[in-house]
PDB file of the backbone (N, CA, C, O) and the ligand in Angstrom, with CONECT records:
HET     ZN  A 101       1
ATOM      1  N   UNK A   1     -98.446  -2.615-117.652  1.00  0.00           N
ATOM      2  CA  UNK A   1     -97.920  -1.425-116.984  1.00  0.00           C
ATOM      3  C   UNK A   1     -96.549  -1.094-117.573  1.00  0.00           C
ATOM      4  O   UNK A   1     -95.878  -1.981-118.103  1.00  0.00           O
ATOM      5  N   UNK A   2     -96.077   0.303-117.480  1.00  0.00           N
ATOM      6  CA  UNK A   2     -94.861   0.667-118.322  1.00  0.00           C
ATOM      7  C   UNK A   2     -94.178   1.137-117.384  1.00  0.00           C
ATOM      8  O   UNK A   2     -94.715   1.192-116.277  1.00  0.00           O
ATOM      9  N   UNK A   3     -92.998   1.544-117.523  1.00  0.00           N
ATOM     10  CA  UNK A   3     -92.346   2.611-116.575  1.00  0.00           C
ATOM     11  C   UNK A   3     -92.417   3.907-117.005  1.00  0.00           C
ATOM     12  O   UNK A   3     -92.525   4.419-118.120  1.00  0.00           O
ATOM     13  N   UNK A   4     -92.315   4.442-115.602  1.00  0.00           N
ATOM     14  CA  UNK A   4     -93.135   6.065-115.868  1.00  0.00           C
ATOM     15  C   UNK A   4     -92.044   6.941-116.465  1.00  0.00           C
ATOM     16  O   UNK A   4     -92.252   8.046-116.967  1.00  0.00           O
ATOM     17  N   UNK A   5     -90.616   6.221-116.341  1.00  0.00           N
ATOM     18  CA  UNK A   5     -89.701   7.404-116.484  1.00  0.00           C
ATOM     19  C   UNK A   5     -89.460   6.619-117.968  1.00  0.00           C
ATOM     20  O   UNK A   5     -89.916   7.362-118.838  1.00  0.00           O
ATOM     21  N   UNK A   6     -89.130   5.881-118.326  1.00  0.00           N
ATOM     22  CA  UNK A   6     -88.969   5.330-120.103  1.00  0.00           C
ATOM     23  C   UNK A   6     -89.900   4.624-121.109  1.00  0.00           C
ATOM     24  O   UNK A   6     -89.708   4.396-122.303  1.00  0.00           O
ATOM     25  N   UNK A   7     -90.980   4.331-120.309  1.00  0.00           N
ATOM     26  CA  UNK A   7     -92.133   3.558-121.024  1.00  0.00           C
ATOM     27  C   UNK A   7     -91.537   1.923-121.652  1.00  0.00           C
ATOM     28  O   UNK A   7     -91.965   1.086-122.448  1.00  0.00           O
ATOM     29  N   UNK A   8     -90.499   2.052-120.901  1.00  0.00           N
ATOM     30  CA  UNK A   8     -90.354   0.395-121.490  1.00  0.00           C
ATOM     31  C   UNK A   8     -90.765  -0.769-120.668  1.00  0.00           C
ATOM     32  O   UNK A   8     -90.113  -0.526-119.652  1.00  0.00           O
ATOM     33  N   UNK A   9     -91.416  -1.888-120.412  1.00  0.00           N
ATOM     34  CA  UNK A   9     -92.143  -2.340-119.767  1.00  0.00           C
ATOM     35  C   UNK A   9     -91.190  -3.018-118.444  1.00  0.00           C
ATOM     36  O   UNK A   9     -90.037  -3.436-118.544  1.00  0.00           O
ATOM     37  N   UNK A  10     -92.011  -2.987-117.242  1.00  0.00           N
ATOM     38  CA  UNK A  10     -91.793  -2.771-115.927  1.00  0.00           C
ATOM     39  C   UNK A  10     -91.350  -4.322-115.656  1.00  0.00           C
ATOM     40  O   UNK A  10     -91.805  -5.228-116.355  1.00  0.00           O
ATOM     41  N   UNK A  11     -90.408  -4.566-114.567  1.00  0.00           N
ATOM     42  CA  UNK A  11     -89.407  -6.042-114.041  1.00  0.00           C
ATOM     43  C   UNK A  11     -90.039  -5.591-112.905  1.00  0.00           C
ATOM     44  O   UNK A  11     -89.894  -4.626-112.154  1.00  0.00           O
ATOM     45  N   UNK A  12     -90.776  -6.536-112.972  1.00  0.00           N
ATOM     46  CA  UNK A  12     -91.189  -6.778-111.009  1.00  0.00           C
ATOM     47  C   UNK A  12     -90.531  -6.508-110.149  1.00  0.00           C
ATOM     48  O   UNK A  12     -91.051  -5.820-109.270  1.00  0.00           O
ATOM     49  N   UNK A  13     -89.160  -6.896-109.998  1.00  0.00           N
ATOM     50  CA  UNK A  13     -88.286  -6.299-109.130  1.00  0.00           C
ATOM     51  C   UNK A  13     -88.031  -5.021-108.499  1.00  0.00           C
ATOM     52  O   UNK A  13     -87.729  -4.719-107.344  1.00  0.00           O
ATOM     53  N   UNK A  14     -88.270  -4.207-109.770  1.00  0.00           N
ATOM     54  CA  UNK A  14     -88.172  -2.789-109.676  1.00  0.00           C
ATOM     55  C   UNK A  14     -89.650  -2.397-110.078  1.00  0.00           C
ATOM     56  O   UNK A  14     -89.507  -1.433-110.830  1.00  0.00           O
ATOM     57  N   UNK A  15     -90.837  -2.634-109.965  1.00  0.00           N
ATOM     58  CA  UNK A  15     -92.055  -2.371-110.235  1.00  0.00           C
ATOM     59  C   UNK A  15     -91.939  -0.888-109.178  1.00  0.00           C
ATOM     60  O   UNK A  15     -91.483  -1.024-108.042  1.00  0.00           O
ATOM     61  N   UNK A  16     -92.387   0.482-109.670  1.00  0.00           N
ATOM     62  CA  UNK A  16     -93.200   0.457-110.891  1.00  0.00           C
ATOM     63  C   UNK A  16     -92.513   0.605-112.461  1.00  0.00           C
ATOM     64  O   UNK A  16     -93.081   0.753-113.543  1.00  0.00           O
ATOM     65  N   UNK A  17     -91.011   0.500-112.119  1.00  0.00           N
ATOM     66  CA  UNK A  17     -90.009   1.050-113.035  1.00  0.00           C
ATOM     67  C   UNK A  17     -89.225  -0.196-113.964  1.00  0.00           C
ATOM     68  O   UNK A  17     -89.055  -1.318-113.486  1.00  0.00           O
ATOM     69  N   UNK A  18     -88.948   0.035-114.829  1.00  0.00           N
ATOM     70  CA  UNK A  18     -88.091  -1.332-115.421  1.00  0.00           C
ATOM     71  C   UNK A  18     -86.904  -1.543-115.021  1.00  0.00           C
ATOM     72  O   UNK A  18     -86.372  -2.605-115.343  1.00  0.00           O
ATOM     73  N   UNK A  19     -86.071  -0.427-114.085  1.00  0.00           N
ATOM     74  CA  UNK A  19     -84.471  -1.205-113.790  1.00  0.00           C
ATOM     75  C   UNK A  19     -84.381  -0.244-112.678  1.00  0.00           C
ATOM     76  O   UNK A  19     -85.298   0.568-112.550  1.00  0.00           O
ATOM     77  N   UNK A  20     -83.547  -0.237-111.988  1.00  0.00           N
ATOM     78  CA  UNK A  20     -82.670   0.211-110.829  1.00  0.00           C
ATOM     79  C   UNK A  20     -82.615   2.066-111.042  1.00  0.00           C
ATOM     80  O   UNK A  20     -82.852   3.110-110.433  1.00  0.00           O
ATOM     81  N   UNK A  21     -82.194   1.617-112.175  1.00  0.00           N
ATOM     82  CA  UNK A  21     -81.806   2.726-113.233  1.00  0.00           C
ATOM     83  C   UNK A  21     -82.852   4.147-113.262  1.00  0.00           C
ATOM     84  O   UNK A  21     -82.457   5.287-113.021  1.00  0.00           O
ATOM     85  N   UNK A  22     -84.103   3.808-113.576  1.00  0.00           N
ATOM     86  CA  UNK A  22     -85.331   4.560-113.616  1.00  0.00           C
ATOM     87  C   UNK A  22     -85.641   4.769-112.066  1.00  0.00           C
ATOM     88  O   UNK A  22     -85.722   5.948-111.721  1.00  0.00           O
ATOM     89  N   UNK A  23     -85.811   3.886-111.165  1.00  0.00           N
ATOM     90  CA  UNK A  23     -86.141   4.083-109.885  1.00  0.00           C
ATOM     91  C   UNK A  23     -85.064   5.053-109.634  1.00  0.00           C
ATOM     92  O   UNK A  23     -85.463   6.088-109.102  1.00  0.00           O
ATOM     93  N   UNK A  24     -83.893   4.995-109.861  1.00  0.00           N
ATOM     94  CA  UNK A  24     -82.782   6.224-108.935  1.00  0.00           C
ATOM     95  C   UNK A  24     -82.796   7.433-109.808  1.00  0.00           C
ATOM     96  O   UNK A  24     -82.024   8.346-109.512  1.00  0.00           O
ATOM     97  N   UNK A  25     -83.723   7.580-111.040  1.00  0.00           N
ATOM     98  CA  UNK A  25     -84.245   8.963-111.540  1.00  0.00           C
ATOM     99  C   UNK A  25     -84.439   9.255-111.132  1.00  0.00           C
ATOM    100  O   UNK A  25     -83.929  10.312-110.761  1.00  0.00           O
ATOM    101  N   UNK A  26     -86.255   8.311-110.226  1.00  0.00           N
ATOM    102  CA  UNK A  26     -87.263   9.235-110.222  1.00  0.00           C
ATOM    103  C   UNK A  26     -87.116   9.606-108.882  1.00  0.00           C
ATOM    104  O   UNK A  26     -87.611  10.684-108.554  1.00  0.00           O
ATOM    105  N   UNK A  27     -86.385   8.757-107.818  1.00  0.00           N
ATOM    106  CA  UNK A  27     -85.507   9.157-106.701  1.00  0.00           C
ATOM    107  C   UNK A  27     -85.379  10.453-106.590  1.00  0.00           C
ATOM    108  O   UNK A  27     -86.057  11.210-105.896  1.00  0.00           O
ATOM    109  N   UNK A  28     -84.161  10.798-107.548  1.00  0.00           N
ATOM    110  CA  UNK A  28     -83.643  11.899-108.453  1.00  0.00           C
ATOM    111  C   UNK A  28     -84.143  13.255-108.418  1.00  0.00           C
ATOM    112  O   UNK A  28     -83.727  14.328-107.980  1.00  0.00           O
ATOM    113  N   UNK A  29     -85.316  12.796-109.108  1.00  0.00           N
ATOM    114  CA  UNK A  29     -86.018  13.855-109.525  1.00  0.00           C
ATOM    115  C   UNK A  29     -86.946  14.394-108.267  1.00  0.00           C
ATOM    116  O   UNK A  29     -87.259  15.579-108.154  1.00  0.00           O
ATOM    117  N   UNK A  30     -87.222  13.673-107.618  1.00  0.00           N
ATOM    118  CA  UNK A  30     -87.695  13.879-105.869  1.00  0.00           C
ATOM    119  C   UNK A  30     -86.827  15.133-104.990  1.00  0.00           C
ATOM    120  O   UNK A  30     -87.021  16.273-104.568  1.00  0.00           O
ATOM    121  N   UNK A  31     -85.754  14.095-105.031  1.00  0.00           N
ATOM    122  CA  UNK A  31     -84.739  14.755-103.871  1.00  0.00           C
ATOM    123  C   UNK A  31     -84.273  16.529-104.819  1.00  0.00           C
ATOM    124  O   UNK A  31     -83.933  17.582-104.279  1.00  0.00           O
ATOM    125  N   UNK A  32     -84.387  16.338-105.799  1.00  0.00           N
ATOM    126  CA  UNK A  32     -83.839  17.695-106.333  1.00  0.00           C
ATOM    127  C   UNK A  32     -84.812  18.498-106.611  1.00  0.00           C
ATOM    128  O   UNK A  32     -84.516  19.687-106.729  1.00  0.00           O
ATOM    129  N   UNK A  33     -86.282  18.074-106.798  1.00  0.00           N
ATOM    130  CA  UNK A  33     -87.055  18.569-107.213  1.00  0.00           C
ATOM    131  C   UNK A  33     -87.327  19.295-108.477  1.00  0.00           C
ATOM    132  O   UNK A  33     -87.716  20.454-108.618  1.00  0.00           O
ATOM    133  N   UNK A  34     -86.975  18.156-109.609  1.00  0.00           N
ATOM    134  CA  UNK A  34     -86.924  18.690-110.723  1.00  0.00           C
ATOM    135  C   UNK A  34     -87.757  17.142-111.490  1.00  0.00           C
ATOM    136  O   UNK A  34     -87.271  16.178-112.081  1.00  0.00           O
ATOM    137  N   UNK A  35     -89.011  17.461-111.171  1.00  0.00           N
ATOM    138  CA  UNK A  35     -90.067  16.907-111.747  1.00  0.00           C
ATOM    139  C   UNK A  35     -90.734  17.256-112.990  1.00  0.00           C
ATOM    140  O   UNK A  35     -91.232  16.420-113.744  1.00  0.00           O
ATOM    141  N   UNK A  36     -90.731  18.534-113.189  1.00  0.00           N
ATOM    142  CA  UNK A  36     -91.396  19.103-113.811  1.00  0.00           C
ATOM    143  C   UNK A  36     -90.384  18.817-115.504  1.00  0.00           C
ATOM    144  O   UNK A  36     -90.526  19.418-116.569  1.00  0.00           O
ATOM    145  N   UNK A  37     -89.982  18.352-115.358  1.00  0.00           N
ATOM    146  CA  UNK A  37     -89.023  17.715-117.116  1.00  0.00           C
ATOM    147  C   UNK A  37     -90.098  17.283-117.864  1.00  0.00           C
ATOM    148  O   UNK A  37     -90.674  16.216-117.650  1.00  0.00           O
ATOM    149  N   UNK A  38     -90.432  18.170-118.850  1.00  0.00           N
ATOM    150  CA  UNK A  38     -91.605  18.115-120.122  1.00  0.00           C
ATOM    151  C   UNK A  38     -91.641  16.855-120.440  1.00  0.00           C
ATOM    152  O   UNK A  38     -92.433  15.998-120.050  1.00  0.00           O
ATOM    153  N   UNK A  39     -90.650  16.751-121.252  1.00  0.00           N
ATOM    154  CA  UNK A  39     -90.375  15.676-122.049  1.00  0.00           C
ATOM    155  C   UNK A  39     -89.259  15.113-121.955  1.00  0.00           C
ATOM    156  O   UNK A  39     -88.203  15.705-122.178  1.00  0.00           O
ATOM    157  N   UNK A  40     -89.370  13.471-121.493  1.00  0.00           N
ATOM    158  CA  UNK A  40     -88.187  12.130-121.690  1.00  0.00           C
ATOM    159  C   UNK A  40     -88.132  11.754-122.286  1.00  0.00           C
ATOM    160  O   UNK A  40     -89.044  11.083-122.769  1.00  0.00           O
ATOM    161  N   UNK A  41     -86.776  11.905-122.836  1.00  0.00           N
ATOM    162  CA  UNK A  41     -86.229  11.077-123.974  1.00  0.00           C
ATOM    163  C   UNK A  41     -84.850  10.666-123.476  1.00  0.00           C
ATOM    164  O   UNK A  41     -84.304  11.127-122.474  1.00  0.00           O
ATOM    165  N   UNK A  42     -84.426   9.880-124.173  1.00  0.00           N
ATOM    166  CA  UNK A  42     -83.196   9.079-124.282  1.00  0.00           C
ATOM    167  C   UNK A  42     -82.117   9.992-123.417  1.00  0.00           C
ATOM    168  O   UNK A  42     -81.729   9.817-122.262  1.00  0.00           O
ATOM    169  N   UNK A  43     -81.806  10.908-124.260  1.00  0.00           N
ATOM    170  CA  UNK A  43     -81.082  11.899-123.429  1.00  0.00           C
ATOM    171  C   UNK A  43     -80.896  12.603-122.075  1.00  0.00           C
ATOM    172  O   UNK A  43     -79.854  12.863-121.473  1.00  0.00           O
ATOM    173  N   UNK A  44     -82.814  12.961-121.592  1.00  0.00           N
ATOM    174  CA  UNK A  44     -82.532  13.169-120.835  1.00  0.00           C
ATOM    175  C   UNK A  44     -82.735  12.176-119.492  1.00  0.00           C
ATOM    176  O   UNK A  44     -82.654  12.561-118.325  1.00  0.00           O
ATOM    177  N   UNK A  45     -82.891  11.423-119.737  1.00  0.00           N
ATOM    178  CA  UNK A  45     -82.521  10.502-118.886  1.00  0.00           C
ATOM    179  C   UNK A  45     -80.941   9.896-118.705  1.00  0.00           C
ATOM    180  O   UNK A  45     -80.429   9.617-117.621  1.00  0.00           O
ATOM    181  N   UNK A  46     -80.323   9.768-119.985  1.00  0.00           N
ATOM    182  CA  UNK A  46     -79.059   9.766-119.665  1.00  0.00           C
ATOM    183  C   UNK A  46     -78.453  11.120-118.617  1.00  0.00           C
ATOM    184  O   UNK A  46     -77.912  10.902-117.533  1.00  0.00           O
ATOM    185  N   UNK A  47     -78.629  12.246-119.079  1.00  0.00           N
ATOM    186  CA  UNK A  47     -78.432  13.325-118.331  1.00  0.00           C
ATOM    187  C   UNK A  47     -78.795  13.001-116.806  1.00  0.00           C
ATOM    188  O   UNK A  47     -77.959  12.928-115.905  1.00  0.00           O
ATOM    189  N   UNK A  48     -79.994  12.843-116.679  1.00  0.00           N
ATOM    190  CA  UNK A  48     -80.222  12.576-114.899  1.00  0.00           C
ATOM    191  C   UNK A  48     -79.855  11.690-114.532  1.00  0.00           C
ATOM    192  O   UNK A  48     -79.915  11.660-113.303  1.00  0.00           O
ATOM    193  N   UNK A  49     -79.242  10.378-115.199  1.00  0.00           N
ATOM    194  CA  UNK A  49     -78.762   9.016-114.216  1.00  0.00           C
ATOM    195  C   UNK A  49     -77.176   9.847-114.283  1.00  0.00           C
ATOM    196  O   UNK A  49     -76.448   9.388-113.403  1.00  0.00           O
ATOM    197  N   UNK A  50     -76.682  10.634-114.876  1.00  0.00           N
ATOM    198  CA  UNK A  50     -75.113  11.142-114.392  1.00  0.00           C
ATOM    199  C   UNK A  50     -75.435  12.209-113.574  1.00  0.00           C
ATOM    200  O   UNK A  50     -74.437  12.431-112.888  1.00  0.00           O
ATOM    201  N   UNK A  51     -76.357  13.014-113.285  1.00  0.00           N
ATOM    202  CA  UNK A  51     -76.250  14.136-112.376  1.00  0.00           C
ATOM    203  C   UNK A  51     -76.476  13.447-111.237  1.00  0.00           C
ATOM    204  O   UNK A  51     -75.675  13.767-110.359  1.00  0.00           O
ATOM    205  N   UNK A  52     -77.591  12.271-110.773  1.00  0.00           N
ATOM    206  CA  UNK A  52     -77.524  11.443-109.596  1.00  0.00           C
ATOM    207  C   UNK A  52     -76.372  10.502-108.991  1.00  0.00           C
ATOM    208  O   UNK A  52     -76.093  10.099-107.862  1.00  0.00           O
ATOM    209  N   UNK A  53     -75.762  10.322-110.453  1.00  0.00           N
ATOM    210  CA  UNK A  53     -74.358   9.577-109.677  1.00  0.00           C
ATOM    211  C   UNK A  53     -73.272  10.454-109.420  1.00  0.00           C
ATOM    212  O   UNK A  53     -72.294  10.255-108.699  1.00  0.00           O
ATOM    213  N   UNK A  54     -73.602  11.573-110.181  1.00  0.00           N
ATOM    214  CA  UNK A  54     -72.575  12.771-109.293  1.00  0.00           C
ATOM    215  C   UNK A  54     -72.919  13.258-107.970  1.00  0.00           C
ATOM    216  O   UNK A  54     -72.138  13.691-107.123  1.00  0.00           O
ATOM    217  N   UNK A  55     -74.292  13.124-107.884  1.00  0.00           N
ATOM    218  CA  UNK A  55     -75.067  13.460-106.322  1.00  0.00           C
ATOM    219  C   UNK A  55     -74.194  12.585-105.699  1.00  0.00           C
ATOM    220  O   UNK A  55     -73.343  12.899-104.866  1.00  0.00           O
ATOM    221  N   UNK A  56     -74.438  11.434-106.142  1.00  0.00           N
ATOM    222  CA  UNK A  56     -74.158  10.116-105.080  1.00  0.00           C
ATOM    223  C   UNK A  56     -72.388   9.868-104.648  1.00  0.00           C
ATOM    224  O   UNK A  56     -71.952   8.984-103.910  1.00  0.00           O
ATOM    225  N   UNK A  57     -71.581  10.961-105.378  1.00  0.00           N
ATOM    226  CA  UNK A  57     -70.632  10.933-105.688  1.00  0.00           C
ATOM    227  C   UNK A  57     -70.130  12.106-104.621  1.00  0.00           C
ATOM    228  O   UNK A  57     -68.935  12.230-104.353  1.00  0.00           O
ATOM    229  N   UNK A  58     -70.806  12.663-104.239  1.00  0.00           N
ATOM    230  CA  UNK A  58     -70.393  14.178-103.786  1.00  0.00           C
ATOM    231  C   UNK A  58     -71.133  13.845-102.367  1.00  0.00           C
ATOM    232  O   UNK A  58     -70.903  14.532-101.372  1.00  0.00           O
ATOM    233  N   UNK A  59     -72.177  12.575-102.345  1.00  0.00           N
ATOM    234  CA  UNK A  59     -72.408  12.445-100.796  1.00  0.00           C
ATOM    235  C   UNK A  59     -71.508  11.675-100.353  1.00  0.00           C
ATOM    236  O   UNK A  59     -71.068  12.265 -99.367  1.00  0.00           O
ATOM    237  N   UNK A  60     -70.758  10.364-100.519  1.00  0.00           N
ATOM    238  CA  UNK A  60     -70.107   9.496-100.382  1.00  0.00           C
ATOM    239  C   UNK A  60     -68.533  10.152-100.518  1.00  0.00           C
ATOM    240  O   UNK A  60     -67.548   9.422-100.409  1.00  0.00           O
TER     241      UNK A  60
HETATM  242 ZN    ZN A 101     -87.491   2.722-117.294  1.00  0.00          ZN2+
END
């Protein structure tokens, strides 16, 4: 099994995702409703783990 948001393979811990990291994407991508992102790559995943910690930044 891979993770859905980077395809790099999944830590039980965070199953279905490989880190903390991917789970508070796809979190992310829930609460904002911006699922529909064609294509992941490197970038834009960097992009959404800073727009969620600005979320998380602006709730706190
Ligand atoms: Zn991942």
């Amino acid at each position: 099994m891979s993770c859905p948001i980077c395809k790099k393979s999944t830590v039980v811990e965070f199953r279905p995702f490989c880190s903390l990291r991917c789970a508070d994407i796809d979190l992310g991508r829930w609460v904002t409703g911006k699922y529909a992102i064609p294509a992941v790559d490197e970038d834009s995943i960097d992009e959404a783990a800073d727009a969620i910690e600005n979320n998380n930044q602006n709730i706190h």
